[in-house]
C-alpha positions in Angstrom: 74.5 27.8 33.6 75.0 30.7 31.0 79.1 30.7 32.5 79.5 27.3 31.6 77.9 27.3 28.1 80.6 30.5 27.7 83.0 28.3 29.3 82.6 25.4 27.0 82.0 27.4 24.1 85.5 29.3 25.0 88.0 28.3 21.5 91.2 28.6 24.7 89.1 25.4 26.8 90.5 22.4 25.9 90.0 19.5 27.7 93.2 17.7 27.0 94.6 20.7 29.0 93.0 20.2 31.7 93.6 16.1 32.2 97.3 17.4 31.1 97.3 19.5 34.2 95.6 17.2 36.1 97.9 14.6 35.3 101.2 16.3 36.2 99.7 17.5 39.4 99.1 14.1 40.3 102.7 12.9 39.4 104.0 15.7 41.3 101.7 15.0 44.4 103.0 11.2 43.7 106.9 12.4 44.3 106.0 14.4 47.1 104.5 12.0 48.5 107.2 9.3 48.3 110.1 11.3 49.5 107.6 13.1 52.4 105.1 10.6 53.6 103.8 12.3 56.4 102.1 14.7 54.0 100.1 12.0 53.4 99.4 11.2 56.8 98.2 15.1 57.3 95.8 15.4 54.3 93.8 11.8 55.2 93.6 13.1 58.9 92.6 17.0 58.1 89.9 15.4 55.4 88.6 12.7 58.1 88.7 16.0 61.1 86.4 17.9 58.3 84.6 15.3 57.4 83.9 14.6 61.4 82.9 18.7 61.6 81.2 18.6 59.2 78.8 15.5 60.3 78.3 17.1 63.9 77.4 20.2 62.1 74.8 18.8 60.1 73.3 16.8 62.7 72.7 20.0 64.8 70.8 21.8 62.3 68.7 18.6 61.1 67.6 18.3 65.2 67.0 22.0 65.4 64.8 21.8 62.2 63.4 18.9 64.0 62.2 21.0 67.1 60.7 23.9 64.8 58.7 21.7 62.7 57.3 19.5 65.8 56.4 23.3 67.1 54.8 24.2 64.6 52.2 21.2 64.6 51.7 21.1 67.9 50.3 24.9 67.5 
């Protein structure tokens, strides 16, 4: 918490700097897409792969917490 106060507090942080940024990444991004679509394509199917690893991996450790807690009350 103490980093962000110091962060805020910093007289360089701006936040029109930061949607300025923002906003020409996004623009850029924009372009890039149009004349390269299949970047698109890549980004929506790495996010959904992660999103899918991450759920499987999640699952595993909920049932393995599962199987140490019904462990434990059963001693």
């Amino acid at each position: 918490m103490h980093f962000f106060i110091n962060f805020i507090d910093n007289p360089f942080f701006s936040i029109w700097k930061t949607l300025l940024i923002l906003g020409i990444f996004f623009v850029l991004f924009g372009i890039l897409v149009i004349y390269v679509p299949q970047i698109l394509v890549a980004i929506i199917a790495s996010i959904l792969f992660l999103i899918g690893f991450i759920l499987i991996t999640m699952s595993l450790q909920i049932r393995n917490e599962e199987k140490r807690i019904n462990r434990i009350h059963l001693l």
